[in-house]
C-alpha positions as CSV (number, residue, x, y, z in Angstrom):
1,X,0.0,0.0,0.0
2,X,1.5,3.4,-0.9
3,X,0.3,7.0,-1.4
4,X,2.4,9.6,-3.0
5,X,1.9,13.1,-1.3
6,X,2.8,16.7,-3.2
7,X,5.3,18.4,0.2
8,X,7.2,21.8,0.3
9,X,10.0,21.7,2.2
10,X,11.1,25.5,3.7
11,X,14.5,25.5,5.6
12,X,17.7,26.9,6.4
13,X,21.2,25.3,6.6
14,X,23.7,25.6,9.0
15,X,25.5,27.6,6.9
16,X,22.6,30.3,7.2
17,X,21.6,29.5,3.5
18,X,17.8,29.1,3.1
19,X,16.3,26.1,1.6
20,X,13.3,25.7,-0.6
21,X,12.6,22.6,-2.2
22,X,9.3,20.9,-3.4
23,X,8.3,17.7,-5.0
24,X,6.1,14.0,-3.8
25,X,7.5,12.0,-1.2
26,X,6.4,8.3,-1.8
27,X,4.7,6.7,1.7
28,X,4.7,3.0,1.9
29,X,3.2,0.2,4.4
30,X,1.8,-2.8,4.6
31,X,-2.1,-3.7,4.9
32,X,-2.9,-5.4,7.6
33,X,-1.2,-8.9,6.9
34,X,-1.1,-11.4,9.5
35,X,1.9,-11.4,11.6
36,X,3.5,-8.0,10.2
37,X,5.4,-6.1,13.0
38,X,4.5,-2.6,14.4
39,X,7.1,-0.6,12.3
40,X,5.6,-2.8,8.9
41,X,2.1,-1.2,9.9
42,X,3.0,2.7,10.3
43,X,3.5,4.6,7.4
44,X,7.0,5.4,6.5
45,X,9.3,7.3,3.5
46,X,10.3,4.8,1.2
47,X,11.2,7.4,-2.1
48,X,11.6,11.4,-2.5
49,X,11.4,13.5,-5.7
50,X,12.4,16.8,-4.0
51,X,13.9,19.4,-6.4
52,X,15.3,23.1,-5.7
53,X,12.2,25.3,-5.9
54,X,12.3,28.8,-7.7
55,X,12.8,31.6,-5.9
56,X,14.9,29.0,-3.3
C-alpha cells in the first residue's frame, strides 16, 4: 500500500543559507497482513522527488 503526497520543504542550513525545495514524497506500508510487525504497519518514506524550488 503506498500514497504519493505533493510536500514543500522550507528551511535553512547551517551555513545560514535558506532552503526551498518541493516535489512528492512516496509513503509505503503494509495492509494489515497477518503477523507483520508494528514498524511494517506505520506509514514510512520509502522514495523522495524533491527538487530546488524557484525563488529557493
Amino acid at each position: 500500500m503506498f500514497v504519493k503526497v505533493p510536500v514543500v520543504v522550507y528551511g535553512t542550513m547551517k551555513t545560514g543559507e535558506p532552503v526551498n525545495l518541493k516535489g512528492k514524497v512516496r509513503l509505503r506500508r503494509v495492509n494489515d497482513v497477518t503477523g507483520a510487525t508494528p514498524d511494517q504497519l506505520r506509514w514510512h518514506i520509502s522514495e523522495t522527488a524533491l527538487k530546488p524550488s524557484p525563488g529557493g
